[in-house]
PyMOL commands that place a pseudoatom at each C-alpha (Angstrom):
pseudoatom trace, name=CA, resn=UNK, resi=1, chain=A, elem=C, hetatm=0, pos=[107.478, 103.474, 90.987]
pseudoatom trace, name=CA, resn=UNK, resi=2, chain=A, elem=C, hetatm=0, pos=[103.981, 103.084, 89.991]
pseudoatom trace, name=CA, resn=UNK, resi=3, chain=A, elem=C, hetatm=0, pos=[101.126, 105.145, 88.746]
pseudoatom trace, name=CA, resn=UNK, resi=4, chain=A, elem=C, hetatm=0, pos=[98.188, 105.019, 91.403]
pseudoatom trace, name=CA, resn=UNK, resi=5, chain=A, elem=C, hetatm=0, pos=[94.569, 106.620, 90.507]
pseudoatom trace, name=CA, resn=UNK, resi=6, chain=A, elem=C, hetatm=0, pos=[92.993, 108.031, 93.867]
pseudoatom trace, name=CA, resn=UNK, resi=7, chain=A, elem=C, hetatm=0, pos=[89.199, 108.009, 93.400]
pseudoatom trace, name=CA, resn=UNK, resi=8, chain=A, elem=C, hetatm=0, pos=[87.910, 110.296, 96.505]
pseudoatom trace, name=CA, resn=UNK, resi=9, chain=A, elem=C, hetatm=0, pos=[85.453, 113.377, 96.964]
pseudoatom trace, name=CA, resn=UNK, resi=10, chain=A, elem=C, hetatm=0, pos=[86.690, 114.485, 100.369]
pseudoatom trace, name=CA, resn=UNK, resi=11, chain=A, elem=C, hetatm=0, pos=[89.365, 117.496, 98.860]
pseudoatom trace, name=CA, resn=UNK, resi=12, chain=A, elem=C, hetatm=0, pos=[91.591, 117.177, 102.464]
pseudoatom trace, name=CA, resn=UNK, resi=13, chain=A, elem=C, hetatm=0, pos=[91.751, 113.519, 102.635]
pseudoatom trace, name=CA, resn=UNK, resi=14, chain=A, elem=C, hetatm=0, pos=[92.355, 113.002, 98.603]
pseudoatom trace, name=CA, resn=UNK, resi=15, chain=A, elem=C, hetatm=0, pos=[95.246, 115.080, 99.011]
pseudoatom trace, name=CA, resn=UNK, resi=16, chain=A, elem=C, hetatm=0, pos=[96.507, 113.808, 102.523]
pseudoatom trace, name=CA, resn=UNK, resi=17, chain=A, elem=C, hetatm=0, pos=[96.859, 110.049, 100.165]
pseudoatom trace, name=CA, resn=UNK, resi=18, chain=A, elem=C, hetatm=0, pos=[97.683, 111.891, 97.376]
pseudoatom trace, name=CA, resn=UNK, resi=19, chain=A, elem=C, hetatm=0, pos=[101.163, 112.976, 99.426]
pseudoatom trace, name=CA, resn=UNK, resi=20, chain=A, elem=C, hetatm=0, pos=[101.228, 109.806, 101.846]
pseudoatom trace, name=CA, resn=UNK, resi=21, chain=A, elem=C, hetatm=0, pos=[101.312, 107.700, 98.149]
pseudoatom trace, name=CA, resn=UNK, resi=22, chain=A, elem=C, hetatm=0, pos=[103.518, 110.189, 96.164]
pseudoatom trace, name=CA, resn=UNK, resi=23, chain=A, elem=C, hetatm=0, pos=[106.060, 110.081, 99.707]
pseudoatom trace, name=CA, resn=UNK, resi=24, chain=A, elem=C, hetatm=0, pos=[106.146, 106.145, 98.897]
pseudoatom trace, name=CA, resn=UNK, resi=25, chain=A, elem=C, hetatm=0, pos=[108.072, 107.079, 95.560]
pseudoatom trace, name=CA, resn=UNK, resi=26, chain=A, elem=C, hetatm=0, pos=[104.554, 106.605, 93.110]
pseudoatom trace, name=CA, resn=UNK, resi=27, chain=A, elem=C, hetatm=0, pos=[103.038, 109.109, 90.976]
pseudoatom trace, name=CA, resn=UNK, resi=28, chain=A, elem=C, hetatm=0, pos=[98.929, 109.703, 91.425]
pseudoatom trace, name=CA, resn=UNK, resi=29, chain=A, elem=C, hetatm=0, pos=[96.638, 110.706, 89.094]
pseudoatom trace, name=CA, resn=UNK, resi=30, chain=A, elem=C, hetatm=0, pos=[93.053, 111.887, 90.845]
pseudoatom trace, name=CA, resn=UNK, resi=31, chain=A, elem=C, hetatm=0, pos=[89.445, 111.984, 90.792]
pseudoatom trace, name=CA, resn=UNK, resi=32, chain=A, elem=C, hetatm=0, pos=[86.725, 113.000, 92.806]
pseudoatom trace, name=CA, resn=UNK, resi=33, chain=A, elem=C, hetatm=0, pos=[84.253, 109.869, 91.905]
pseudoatom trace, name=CA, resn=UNK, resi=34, chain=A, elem=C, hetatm=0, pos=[83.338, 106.890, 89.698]
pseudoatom trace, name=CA, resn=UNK, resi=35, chain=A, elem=C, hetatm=0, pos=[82.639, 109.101, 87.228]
pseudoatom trace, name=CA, resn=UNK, resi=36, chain=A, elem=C, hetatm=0, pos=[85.528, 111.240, 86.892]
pseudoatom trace, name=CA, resn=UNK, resi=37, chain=A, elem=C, hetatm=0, pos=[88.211, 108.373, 87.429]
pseudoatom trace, name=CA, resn=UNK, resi=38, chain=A, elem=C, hetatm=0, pos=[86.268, 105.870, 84.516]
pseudoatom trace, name=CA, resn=UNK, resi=39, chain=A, elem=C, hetatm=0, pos=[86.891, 109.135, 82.048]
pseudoatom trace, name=CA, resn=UNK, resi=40, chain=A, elem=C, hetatm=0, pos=[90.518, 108.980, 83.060]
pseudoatom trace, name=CA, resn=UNK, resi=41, chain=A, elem=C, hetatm=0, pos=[90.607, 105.525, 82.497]
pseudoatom trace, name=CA, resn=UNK, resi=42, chain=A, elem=C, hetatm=0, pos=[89.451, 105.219, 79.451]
pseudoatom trace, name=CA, resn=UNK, resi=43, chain=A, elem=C, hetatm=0, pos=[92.850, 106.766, 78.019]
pseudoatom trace, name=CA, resn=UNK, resi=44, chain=A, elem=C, hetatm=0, pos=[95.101, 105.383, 81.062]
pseudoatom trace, name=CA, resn=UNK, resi=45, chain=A, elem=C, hetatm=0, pos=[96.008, 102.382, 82.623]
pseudoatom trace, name=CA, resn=UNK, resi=46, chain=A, elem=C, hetatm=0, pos=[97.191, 102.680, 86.541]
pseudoatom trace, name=CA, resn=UNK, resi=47, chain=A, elem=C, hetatm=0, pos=[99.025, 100.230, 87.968]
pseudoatom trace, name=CA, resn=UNK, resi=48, chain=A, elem=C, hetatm=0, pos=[96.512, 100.163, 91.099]
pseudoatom trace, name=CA, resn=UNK, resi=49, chain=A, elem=C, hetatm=0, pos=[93.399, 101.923, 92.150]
pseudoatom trace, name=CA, resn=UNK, resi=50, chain=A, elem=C, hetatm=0, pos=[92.560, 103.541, 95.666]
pseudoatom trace, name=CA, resn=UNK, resi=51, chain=A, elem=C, hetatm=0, pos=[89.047, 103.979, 95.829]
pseudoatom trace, name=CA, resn=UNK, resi=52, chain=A, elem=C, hetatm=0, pos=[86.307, 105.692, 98.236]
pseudoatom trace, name=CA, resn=UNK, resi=53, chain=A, elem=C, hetatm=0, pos=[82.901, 104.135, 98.582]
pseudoatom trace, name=CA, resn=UNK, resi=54, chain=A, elem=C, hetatm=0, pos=[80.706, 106.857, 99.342]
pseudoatom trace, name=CA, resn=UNK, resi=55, chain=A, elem=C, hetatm=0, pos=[81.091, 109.124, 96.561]
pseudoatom trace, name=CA, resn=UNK, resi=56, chain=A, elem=C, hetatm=0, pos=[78.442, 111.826, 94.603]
pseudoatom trace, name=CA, resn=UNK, resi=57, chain=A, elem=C, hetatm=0, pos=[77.856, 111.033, 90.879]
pseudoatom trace, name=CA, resn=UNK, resi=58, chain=A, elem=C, hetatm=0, pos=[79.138, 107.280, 90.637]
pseudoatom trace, name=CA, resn=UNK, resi=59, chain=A, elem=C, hetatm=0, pos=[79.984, 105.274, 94.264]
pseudoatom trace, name=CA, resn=UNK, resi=60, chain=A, elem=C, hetatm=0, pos=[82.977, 103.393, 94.334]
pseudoatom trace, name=CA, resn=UNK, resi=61, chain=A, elem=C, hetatm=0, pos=[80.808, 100.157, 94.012]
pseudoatom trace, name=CA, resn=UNK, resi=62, chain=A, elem=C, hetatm=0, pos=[79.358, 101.406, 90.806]
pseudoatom trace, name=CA, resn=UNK, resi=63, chain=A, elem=C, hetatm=0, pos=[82.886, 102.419, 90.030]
pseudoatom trace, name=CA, resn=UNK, resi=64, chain=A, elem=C, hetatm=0, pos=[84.150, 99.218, 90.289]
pseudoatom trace, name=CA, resn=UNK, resi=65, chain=A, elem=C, hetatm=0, pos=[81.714, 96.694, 88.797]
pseudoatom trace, name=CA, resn=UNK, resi=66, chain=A, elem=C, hetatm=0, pos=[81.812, 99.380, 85.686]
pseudoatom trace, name=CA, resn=UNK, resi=67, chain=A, elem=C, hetatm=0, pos=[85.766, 98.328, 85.448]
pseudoatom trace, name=CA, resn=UNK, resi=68, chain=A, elem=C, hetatm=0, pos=[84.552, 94.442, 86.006]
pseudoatom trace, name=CA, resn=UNK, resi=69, chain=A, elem=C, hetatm=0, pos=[82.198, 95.135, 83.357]
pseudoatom trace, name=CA, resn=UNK, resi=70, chain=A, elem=C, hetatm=0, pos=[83.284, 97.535, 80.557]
pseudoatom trace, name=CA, resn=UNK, resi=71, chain=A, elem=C, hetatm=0, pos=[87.395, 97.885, 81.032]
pseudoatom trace, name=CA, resn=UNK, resi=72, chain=A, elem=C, hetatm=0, pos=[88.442, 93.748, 81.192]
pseudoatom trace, name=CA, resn=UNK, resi=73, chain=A, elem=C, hetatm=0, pos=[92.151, 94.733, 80.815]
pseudoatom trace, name=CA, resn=UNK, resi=74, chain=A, elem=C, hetatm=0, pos=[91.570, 96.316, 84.020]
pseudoatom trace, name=CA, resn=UNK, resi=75, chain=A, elem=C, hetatm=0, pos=[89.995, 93.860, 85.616]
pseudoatom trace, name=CA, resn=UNK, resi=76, chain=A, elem=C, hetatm=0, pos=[93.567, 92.437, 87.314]
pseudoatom trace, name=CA, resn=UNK, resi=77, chain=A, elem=C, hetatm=0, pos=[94.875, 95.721, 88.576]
pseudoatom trace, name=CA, resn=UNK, resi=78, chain=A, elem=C, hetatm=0, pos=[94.220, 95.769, 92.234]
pseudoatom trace, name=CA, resn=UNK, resi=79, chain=A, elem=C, hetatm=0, pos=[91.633, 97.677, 93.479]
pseudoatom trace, name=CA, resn=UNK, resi=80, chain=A, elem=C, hetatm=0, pos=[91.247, 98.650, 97.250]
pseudoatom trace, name=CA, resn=UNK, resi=81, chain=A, elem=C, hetatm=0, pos=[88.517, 100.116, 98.972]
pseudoatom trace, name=CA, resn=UNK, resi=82, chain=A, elem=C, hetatm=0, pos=[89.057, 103.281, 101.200]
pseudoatom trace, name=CA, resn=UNK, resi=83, chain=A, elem=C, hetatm=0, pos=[86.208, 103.582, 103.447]
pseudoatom trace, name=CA, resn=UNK, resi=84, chain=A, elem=C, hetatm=0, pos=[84.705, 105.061, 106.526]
pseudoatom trace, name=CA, resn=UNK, resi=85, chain=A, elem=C, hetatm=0, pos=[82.360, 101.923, 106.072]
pseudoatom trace, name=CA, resn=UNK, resi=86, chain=A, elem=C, hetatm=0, pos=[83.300, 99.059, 108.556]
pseudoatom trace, name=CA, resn=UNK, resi=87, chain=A, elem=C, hetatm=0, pos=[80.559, 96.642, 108.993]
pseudoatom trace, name=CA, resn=UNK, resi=88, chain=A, elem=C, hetatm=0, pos=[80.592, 93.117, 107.850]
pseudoatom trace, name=CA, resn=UNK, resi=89, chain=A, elem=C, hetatm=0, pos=[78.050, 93.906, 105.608]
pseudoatom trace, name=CA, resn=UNK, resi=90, chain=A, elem=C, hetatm=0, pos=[80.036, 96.647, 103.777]
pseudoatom trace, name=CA, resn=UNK, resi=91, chain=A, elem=C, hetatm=0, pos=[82.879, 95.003, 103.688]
pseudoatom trace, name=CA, resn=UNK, resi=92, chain=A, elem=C, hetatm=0, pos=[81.202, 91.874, 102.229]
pseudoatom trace, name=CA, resn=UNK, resi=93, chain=A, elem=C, hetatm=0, pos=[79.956, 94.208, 99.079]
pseudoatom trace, name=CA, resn=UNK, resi=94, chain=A, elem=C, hetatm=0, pos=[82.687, 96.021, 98.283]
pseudoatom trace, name=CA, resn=UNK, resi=95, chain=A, elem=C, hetatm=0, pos=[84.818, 92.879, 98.057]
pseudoatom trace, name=CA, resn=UNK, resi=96, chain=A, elem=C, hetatm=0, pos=[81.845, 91.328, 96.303]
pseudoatom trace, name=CA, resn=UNK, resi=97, chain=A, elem=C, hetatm=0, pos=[82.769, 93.542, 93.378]
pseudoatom trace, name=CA, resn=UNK, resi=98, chain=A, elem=C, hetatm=0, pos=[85.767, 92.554, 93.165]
pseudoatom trace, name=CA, resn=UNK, resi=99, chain=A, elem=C, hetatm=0, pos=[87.951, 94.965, 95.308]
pseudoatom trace, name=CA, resn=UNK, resi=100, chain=A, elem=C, hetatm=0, pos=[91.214, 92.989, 96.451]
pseudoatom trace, name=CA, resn=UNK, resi=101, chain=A, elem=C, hetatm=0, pos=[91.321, 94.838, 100.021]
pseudoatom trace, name=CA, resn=UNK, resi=102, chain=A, elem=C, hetatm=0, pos=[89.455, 97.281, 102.491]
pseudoatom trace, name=CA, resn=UNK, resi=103, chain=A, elem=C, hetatm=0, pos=[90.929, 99.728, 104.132]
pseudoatom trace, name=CA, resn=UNK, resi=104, chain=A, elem=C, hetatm=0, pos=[89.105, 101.200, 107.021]
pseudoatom trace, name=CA, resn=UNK, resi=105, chain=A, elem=C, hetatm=0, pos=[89.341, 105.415, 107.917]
pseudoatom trace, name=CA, resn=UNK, resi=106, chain=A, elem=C, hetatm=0, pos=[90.691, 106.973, 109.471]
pseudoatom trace, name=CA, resn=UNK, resi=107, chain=A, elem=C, hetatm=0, pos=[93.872, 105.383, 107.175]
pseudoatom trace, name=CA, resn=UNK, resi=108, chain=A, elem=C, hetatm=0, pos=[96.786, 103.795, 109.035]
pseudoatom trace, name=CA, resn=UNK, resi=109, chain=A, elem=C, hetatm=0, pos=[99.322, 105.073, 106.547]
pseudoatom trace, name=CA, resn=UNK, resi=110, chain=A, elem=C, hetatm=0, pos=[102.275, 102.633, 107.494]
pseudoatom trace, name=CA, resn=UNK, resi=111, chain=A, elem=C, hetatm=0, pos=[99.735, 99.950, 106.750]
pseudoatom trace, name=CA, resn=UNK, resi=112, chain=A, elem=C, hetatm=0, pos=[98.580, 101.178, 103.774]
pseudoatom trace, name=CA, resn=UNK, resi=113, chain=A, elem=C, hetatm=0, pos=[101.971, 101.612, 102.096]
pseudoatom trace, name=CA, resn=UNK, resi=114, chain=A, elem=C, hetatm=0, pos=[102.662, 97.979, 103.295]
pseudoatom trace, name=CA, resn=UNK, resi=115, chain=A, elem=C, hetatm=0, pos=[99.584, 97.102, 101.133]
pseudoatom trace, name=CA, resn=UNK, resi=116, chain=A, elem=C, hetatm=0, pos=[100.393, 99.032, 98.388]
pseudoatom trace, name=CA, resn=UNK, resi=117, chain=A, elem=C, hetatm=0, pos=[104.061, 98.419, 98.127]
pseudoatom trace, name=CA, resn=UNK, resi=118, chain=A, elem=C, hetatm=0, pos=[102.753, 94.033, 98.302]
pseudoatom trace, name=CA, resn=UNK, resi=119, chain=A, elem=C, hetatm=0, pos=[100.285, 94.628, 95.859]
pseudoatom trace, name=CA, resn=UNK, resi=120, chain=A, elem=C, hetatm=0, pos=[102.306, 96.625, 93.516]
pseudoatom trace, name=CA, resn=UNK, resi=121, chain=A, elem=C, hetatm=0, pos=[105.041, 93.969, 93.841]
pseudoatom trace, name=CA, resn=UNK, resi=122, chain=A, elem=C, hetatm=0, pos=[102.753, 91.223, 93.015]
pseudoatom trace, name=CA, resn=UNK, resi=123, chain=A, elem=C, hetatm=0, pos=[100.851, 92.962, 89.903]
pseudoatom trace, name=CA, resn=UNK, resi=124, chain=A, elem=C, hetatm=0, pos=[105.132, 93.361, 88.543]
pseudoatom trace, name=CA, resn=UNK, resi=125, chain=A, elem=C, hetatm=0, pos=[105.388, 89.305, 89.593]
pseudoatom trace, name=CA, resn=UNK, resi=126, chain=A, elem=C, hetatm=0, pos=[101.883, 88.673, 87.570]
pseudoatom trace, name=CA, resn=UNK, resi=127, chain=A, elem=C, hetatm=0, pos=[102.902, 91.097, 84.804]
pseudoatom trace, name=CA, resn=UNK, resi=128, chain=A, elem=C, hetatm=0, pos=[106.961, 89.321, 84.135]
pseudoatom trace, name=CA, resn=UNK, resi=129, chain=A, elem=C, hetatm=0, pos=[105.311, 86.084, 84.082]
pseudoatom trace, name=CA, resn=UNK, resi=130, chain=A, elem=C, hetatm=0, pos=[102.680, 86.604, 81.700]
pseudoatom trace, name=CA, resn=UNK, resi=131, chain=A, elem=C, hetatm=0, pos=[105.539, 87.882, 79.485]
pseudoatom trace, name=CA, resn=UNK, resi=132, chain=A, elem=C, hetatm=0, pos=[106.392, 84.177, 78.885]
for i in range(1, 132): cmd.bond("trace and resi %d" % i, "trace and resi %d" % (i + 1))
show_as sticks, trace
zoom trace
């Protein structure tokens, strides 16, 4: 089980990945923007981030360069963009940040608790062998 912060404004979709991610056996913590999720993490540490783009107050871009920037011992857990955003273009910036995946809406759930599940597993690979 991991703890996974869900950074989206849309109420009906942030709970929709709030249950499809709590059904995979993780606990969530929310937010509805940048904003809002870099107060949470200043006294947490998630074990992965699912994050909107388009988002009032603080865009997931924004969001993300502020971990890159301000939070380094959160620079390693994975970070994937949730987006309606598909072009090349948008893809190209959000990964430019630093975001380890994109994941398109509307969400293919199966694939994104594939992702999840691989990226949590690698972060607990990363995490035993920096024990040593």
């Amino acid at each position: 089980m991991a703890d996974i912060l869900v950074v989206e404004d849309e109420p009906d979709l942030r709970d929709l990945i709030v249950e499809e991610v709590e059904s995979m056996g993780h606990s969530t913590a929310i937010a509805s923007d940048g904003a809002e999720a870099l107060r949470y993490l200043a006294t947490h540490q998630p074990q992965l981030i699912l994050s909107d783009i388009n988002m009032p107050n603080m865009n997931g871009c924004a969001f993300r360069q502020e971990i890159v920037e301000n939070f380094s011992h959160l620079q390693n857990v994975p970070f994937i963009f949730v987006s309606a955003y598909a072009e090349q273009n948008d893809i190209a910036d959000a990964m430019e940040v630093g975001a380890d995946h994109f994941v398109t809406k509307p969400i293919d759930f199966d694939a994104l608790g594939d992702l999840v599940q691989t990226l949590i597993d690698g972060q607990r690979q990363t995490d035993d062998w920096n024990q040593f």
